[in-house]
Structures are given as C-alpha cells and as structure tokens.
C-alpha positions as CSV (number, residue, x, y, z in Angstrom):
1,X,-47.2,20.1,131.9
2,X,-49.5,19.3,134.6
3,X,-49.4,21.2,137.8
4,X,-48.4,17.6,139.6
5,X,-44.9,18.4,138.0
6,X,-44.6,21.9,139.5
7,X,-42.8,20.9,143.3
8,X,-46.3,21.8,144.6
9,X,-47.4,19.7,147.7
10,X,-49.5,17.0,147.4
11,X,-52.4,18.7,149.1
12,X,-52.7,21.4,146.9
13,X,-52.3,19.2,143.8
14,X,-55.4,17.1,144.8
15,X,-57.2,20.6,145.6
16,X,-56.6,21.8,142.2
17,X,-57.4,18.5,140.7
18,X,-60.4,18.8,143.1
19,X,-61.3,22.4,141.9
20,X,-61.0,21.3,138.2
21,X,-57.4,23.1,137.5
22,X,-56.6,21.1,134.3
23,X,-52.8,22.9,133.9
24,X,-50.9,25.9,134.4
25,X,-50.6,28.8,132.5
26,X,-47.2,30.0,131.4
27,X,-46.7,32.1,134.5
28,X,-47.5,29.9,136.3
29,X,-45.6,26.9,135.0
30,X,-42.4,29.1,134.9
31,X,-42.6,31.0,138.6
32,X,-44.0,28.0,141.1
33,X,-41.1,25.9,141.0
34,X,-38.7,29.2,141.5
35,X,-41.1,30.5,144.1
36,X,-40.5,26.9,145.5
37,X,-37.2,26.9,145.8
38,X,-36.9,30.1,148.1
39,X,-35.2,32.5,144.8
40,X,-36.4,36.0,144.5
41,X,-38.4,36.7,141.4
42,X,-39.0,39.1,139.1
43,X,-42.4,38.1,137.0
44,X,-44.0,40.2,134.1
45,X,-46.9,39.2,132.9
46,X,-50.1,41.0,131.9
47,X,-53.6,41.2,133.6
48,X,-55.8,37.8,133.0
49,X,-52.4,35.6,132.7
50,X,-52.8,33.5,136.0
51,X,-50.4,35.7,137.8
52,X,-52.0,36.0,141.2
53,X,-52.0,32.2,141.8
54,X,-48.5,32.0,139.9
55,X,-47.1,33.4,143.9
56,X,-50.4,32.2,146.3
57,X,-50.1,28.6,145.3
58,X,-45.8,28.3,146.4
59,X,-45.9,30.7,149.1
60,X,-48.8,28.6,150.6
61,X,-47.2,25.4,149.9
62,X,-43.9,26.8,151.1
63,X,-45.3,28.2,154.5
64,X,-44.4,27.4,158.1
65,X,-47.5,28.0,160.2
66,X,-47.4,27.9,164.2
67,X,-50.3,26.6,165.7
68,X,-49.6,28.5,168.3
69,X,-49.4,31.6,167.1
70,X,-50.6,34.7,169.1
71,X,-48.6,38.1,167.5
72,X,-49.0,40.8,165.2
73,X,-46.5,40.1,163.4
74,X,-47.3,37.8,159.9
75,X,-45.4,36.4,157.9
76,X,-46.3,37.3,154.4
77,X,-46.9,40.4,153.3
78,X,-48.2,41.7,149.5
79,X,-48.4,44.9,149.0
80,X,-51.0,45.8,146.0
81,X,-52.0,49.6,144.4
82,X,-55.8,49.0,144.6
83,X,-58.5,48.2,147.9
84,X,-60.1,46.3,144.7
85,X,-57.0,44.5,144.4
86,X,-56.3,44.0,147.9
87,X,-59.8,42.0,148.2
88,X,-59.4,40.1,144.9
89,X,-55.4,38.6,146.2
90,X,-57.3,37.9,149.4
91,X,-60.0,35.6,147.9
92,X,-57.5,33.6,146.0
93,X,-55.3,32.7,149.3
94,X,-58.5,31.8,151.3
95,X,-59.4,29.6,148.2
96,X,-56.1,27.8,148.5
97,X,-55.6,27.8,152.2
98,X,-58.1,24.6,152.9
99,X,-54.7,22.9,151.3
100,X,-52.3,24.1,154.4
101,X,-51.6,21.4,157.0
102,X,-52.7,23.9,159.4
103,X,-55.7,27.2,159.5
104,X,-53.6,30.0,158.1
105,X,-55.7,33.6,158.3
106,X,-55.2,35.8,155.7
107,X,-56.5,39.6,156.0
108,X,-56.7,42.1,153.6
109,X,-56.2,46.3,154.4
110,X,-56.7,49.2,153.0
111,X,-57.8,52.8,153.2
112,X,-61.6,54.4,152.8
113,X,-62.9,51.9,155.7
114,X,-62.3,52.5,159.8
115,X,-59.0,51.4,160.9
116,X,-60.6,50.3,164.5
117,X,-61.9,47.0,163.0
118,X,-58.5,46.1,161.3
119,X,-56.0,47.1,164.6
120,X,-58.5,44.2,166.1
121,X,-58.3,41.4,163.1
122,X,-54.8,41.3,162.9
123,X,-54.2,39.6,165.6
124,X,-53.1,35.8,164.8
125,X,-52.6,36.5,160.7
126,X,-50.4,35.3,158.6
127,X,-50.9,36.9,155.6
128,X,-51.3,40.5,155.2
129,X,-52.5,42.1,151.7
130,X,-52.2,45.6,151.8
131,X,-52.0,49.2,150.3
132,X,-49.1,50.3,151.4
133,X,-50.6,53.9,153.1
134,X,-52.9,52.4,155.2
135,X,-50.4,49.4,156.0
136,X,-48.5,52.2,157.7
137,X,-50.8,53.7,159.6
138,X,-51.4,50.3,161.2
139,X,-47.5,50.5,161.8
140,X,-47.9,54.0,163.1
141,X,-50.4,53.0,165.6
142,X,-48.3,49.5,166.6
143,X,-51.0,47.6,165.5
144,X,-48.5,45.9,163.1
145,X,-45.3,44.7,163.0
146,X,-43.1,43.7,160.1
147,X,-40.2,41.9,162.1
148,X,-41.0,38.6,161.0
149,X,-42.0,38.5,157.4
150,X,-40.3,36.0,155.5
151,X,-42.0,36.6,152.0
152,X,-42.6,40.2,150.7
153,X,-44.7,40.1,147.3
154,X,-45.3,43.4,145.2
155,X,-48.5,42.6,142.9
156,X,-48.9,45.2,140.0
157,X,-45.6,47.4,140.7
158,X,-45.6,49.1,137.8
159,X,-48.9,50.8,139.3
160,X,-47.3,51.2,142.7
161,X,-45.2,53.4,141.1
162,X,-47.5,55.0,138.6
163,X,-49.9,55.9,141.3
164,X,-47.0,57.3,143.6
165,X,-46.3,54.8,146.3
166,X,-42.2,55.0,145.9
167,X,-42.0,56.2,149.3
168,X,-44.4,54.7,151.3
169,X,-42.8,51.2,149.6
170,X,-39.1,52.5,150.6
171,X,-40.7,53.3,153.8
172,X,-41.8,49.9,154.5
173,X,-39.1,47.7,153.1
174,X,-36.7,49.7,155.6
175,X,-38.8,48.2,159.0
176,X,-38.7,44.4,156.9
177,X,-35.8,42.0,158.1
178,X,-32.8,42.1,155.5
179,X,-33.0,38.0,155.0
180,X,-36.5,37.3,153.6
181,X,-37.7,36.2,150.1
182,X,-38.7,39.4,147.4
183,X,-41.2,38.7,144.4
184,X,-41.9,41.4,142.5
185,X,-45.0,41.0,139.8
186,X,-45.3,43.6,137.0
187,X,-47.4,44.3,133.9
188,X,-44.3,45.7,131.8
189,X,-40.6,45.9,132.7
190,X,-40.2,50.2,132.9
191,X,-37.0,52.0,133.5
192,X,-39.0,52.4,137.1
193,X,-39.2,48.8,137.8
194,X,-35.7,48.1,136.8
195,X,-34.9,50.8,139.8
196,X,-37.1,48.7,142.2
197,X,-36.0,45.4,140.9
198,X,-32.6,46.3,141.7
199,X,-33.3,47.8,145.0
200,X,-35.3,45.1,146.2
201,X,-34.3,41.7,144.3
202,X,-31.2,39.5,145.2
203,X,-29.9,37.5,142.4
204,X,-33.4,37.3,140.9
205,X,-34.7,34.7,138.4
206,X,-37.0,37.0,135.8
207,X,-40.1,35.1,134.1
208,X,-41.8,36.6,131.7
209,X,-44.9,36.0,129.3
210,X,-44.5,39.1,126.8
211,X,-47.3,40.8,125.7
212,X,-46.7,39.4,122.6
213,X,-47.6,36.0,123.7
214,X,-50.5,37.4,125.9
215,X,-53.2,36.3,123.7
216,X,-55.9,39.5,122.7
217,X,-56.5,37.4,119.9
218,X,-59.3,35.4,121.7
219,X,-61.2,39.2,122.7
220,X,-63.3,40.2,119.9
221,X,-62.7,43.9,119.4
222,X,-65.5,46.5,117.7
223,X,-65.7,50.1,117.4
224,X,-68.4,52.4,116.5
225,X,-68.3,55.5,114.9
226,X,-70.6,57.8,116.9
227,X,-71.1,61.3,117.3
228,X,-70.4,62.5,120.8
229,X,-73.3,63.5,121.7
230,X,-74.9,60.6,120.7
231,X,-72.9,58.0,122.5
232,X,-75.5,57.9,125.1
233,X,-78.8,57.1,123.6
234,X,-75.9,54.6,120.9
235,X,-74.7,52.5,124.7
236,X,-78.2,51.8,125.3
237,X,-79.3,51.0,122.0
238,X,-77.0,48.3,122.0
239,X,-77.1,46.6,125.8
240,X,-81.1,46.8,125.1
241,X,-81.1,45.5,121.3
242,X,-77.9,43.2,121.8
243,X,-79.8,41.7,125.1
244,X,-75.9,42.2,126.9
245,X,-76.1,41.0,130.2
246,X,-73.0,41.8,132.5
247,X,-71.2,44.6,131.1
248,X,-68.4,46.9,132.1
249,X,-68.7,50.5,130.7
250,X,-65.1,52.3,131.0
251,X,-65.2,56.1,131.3
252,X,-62.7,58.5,131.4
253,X,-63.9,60.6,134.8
254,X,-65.5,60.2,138.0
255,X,-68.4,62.4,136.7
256,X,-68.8,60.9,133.4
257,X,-69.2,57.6,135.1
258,X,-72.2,59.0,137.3
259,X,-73.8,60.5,134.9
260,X,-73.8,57.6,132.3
261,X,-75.4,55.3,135.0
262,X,-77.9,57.3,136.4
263,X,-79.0,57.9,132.0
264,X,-79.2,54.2,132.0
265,X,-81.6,53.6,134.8
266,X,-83.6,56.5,133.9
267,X,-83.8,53.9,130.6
268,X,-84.9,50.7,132.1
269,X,-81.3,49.7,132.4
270,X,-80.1,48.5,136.2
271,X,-76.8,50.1,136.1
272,X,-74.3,51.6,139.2
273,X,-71.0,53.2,138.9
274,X,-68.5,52.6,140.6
275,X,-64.9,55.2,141.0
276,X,-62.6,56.5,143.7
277,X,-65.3,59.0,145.2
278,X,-67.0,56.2,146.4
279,X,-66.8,54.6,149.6
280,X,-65.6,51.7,150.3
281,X,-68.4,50.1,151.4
282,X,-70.1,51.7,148.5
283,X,-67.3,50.0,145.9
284,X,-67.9,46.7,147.8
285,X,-71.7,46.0,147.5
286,X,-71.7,47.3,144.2
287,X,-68.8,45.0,142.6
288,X,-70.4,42.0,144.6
289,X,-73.5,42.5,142.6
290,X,-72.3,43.1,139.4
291,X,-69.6,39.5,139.6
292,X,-73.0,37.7,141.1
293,X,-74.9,38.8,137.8
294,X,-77.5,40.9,140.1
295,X,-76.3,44.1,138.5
296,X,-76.9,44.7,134.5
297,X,-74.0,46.9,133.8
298,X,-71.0,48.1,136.1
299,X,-69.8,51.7,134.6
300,X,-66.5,52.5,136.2
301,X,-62.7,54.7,135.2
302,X,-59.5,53.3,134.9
303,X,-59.5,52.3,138.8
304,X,-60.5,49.0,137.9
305,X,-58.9,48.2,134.8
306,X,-56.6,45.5,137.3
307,X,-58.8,45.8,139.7
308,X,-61.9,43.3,139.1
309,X,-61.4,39.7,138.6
310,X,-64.4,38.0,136.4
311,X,-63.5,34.9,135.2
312,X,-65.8,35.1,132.1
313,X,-66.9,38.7,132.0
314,X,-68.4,38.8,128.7
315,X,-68.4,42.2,127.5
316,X,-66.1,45.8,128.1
317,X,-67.5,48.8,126.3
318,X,-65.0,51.6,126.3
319,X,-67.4,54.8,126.6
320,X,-64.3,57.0,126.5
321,X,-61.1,55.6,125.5
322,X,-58.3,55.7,127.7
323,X,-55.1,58.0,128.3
324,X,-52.8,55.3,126.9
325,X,-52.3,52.1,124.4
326,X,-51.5,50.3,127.7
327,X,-54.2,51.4,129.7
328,X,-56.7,50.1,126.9
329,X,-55.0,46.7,126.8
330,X,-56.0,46.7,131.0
331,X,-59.5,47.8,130.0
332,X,-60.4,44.7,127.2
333,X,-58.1,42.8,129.3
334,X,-61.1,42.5,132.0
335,X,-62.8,40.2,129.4
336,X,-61.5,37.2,127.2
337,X,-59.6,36.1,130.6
338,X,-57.5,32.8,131.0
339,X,-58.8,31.0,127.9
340,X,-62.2,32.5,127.6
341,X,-63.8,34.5,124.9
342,X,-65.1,38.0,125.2
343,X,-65.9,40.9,123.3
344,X,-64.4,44.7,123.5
345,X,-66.6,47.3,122.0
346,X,-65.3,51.0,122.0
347,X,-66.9,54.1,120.8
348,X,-65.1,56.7,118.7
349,X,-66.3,60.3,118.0
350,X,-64.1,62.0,115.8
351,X,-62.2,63.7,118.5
352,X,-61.4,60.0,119.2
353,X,-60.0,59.0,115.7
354,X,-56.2,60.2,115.8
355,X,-55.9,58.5,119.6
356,X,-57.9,55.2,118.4
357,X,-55.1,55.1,115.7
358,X,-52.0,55.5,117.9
359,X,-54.1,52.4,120.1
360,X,-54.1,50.3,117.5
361,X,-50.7,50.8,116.0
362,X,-49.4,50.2,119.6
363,X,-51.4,46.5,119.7
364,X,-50.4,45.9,115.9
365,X,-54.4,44.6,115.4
366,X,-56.9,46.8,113.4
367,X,-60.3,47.1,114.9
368,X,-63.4,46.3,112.9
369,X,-65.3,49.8,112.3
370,X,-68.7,50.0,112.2
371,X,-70.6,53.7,111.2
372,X,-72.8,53.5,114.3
373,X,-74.1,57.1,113.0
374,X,-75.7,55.9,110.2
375,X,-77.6,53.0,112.0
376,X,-80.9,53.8,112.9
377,X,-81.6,53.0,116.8
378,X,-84.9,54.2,116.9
C-alpha cells in the first residue's frame, strides 16, 4: 500500500513523494485513515515503528486553520513524558506543515528552561506539544487556554504514567471541551493504560503492531563478558579498535554517566553525557551535536531510551543493563530504526549474568557471547 491510498490530502502525498516516503509502516498504514475519519484511537506500537507520523500526518491534513487567528488558545494539543520528546514531535509537525493550505505554528514546552519566553510564543499556535507540569503552569499563569482544542494526542502513555503524571493528565483533561478527538499512543497495552483508555477514549478503534511483529531481528545484538572493573578501559578498547563513530553508551545512573564520559575524553575519545541533572540548554546542544555526527559518543540513562530520534544511529552499547526486559528493548530500540540495520552491544559482569538471562528469555532471542576478559586490549 502506498501512502496515496491512505485519505491523506493531495498536498501531503506529493510532499512525501517529494521527501522520498516510499510507503507506510504498519502503524501507519492502519491509524491514518482512522485518524482521518475523526474516531478516537488507541495505537500500540513500539519505539522506531513510524508512530509519531502515524498521528502528525492526519491531524495535519485534517486541520482547520484561521488565517486570522490571534488567541491562546490552540487547537491541538499532545502531551509527551520527555523535554526530549517534546522537541523530537515538534520537528516532525514543522516537517509536515509546508503541506497545510495555510502557516500553522507549532510550539513545543516544557520544564528546566524560563517560562517568560514561552507565556510570549504562544500567542497565534496551533499546536501545542507539552509535558504536562509545565503545560499547567502556563495554565496557572493564563498564558494558555485549553477551550478550543479539538485533537488531544497522548504520545508514550505508558511512560506518562510510569513517570507519575496521572494527575497532572486528570488535571488537564478536566479544563479540555467534552466534544473533541482522543488518540492515545502506547508502547504496551498495561492494566494502567486500559484505565486511561477507558477514561479518555470514546468508542475507540485499537491498532496495534505487537512486539512480536516489531522486528529486533534487523539489530545485531553482542555481549561481552567483562569484569566490572574492567568495563572501562573494555568500552574504549572497542570504540577505538572498532573505529565506532556515533555511539550511544546507556548507564544505569546520573553519576555513572559522568564519570564514564569524562574517562573517555581523558582517552582521546570526544564524549558528553547527557541525564536529568542537566539543563536544558545543556541536554539541547549536546543532543544537536551528537545527531549532527560532531560528537563521538553520547553516554546517557534510561531518560532517553524514547527520547532521541536518529534515523540510522549505528551503534547502542549498554554499559549497565537496565531495570527491566522492556526498558532494554527501548535501549537497542534507538538503533536498527524503521528498516535500518544497527548493532546492540551490552556488557555483562557476573553480577549481570542472572538479569541478562531473565532479558533474553523475555525477547525469546539469545545473544551471541563473547569472553571480552580473555581478549587482550592492550
């Protein structure tokens, strides 16, 4: 199926064409025409599946714009767990906007940056992207107004919920008008998302692309073997000897991440980390530079395991692993996006080995193993 038989309209078609869009992925394929015809939906699909543009591309063709238009008040809103997040949704509506009849100004907010500069901006927008803490503060202040949206989206609400926003969404879906369109994405279907689903959807249409079908196959996965205390010296050894350009190191704290980066400079390597300690501005310039290729290696926790968008990111080394089976599927699921090939390396001390099991029983694959302690790294 080509995207020309999705109900899209003819302008974006020719943009996609245009941009080199060959054909949609399943999500895609299965929520535009829904999103088209005004339903609500309920969409699960993993990281790296096309999601994002799966809601951008109808609610864009869909939307109304008034030229004249002079208000606080837009009306779209997505609510998303992550500033990262918040940015990436952003870029992908201002890539598909050239296709609207008329300008349409999207604006993304969030926390960690002054709110003076973002009371300003929203005057005129249409779309709004936000985390929902900072969205009310905007609200507290009457810098925003929600009496007009028409489409409410909730990107990644499986870690809305996971990272506490329950109230702050209850709070903001009671100052929404009751008649308005409800799309709610998700990485997994919980017994949490079934309570927001039925809270917030009306007569839903659910599509789905299962993990099983979300293909890991195409992410070469390694492991090492490696004494702890030698993962350090083992990480450079092979981003030096393996000439890797353009990799994201996963850690498991905010101070592990430091410290790994600042022992890879101090070895030649050009490496920044990147957590929630960090300001924003700070997270900004340094993601910039690592998706441009001007930064080496990006070493970062599980903030950004759905937070960065590289469309061929080559390589994800798991330092530490994570807390979860699910959180390491996020994690490899940075690279060997949308089609392309990548390659997952983790490294296992034996405090690792029982958890590294449970990891792969969970993704029913078995990990090549390598005995990185007995290979001499000079």
């Amino acid at each position: 199926m080509s995207f020309q038989n999705l109900g899209l309209a003819p302008s974006f078609t020719s943009l996609l064409e245009k941009e080199n869009f060959k054909q949609p992925f399943p999500i895609q394929e299965k929520a535009i025409p829904e999103i088209l015809k005004g339903k609500d939906v309920l969409g699960i699909a993993q990281t790296g599946s096309g999601k994002t543009a799966s809601y951008v591309l109808p609610v864009l063709s869909n939307l109304k714009v008034d030229a004249s238009k002079k208000d606080r008040q837009p009306t779209v809103l997505v609510l998303v767990p992550t500033r990262e997040l918040a940015e990436q949704v952003k870029d992908v509506f201002q890539s598909f906007e050239k296709a609207c009849a008329h300008p349409v100004k999207t604006m993304a907010i969030y926390g960690g940056v002054s709110i003076n500069p973002q009371m300003k901006a929203i005057f005129g927008v249409n779309v709004i992207v936000a985390t929902p803490g900072r969205l009310l503060d905007l609200i507290d202040v009457n810098a925003l107004q929600l009496n007009k949206v028409q489409t409410l989206i909730l990107d990644e609400a499986d870690k809305l919920l996971n990272l506490g926003f329950k109230d702050e969404i209850n709070k903001v879906l009671s100052l929404l008008p009751p008649k308005r369109q409800n799309l709610l994405f998700s990485a997994t279907l919980s017994e949490k998302i079934e309570g927001l689903h039925r809270l917030l959807l009306k007569n839903p249409v659910t599509v789905q692309v299962s993990s099983e079908t979300w293909d890991i196959a195409q992410i070469k996965q390694i492991s090492y073997s490696i004494a702890e205390e030698k993962k350090g010296p083992f990480l450079r050894y092979l981003i030096k000897s393996g000439e890797l350009n353009q990799v994201l190191v996963f850690t498991a704290s905010t101070y592990k991440a430091d410290n790994v980066a600042d022992k890879l400079r101090k070895n030649g390597i050009d490496a920044k980390a990147i957590h929630g300690k960090k300001t924003q501005g700070v997270r900004n310039k340094t993601l910039k530079e690592f998706k441009t290729g001007k930064l080496r290696v990006l070493v970062t926790t599980d903030l950004l395991a759905r937070g960065i968008d590289i469309a061929f990111l080559p390589y994800v080394i798991n330092y530490e692993l994570p807390r979860s089976p699910k959180d390491y599927v996020h994690r490899i699921g940075r690279t060997g996006r949308a089609e392309a090939d990548g390659v997952a390396i983790s490294l296992i001390s034996p405090e690792d080995e029982h958890h590294f099991k449970v990891i792969q029983k969970k993704m029913k694959v078995q990990v090549e193993r390598i005995d990185g302690d007995a290979m001499d790294i000079g």
